[in-house]
C-alpha positions as CSV (number, residue, x, y, z in Angstrom):
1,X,-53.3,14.4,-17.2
2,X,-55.8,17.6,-16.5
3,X,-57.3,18.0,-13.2
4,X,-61.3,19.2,-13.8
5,X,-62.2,21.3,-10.4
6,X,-65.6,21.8,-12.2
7,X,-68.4,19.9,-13.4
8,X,-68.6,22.8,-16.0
9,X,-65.0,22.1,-17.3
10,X,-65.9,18.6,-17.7
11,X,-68.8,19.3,-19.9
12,X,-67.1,22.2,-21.9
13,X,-64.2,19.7,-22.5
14,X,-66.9,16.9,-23.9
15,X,-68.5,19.6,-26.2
16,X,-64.9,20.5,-27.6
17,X,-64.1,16.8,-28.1
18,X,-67.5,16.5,-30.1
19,X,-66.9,18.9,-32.2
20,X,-63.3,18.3,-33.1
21,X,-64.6,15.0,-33.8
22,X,-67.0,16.1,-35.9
23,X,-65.0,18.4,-37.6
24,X,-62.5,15.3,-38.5
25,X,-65.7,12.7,-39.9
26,X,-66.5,15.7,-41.8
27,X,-63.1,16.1,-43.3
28,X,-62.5,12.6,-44.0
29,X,-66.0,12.7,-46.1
30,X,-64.6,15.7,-47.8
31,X,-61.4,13.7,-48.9
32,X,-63.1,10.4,-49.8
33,X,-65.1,12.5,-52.2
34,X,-62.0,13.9,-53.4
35,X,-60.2,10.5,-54.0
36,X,-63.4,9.2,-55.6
37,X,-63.3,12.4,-58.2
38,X,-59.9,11.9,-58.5
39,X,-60.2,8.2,-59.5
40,X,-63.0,8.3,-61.9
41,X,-62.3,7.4,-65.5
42,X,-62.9,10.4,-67.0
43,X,-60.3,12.1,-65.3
44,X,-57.6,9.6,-65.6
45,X,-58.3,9.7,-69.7
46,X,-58.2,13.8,-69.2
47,X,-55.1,13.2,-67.6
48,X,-54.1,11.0,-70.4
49,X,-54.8,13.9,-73.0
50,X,-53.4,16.4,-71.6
51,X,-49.7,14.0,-71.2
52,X,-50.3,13.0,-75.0
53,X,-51.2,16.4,-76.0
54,X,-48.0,17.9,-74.0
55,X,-45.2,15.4,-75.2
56,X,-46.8,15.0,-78.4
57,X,-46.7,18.2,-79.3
58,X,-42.3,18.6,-78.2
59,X,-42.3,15.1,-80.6
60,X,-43.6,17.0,-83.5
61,X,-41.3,20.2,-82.9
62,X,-38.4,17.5,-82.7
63,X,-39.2,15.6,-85.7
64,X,-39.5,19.0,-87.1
65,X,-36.4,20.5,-86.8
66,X,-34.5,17.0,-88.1
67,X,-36.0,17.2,-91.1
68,X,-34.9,20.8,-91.6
């Protein structure tokens, strides 16, 4: 537990606590944006593309080379 010896250190404490806790509401907007980008359906059928486009394309080269 901290001991103030000044009103001062008081008040310079409170600010600091603000803006940490600003800082954090700020960064937890940040992220819920992020996870709402991140779920949108768009990007889950990009996502979806780029899997069928990657495996897809190593099912080809493997069908490929059995018929030769």
């Amino acid at each position: 537990m901290k001991v103030y010896q000044s009103f001062e250190e008081i008040d310079e404490d409170l600010k600091r606590h603000n803006l940490e806790r600003q800082i954090a509401l700020e960064e937890l907007k940040l992220t819920k944006n992020q996870i709402s980008e991140d779920l949108a359906p768009m990007n889950w059928l990009d996502t979806f593309f780029k899997l069928f486009y990657k495996y897809g394309f190593w099912i080809f080269i493997k069908r490929l080379f059995k018929k030769l």
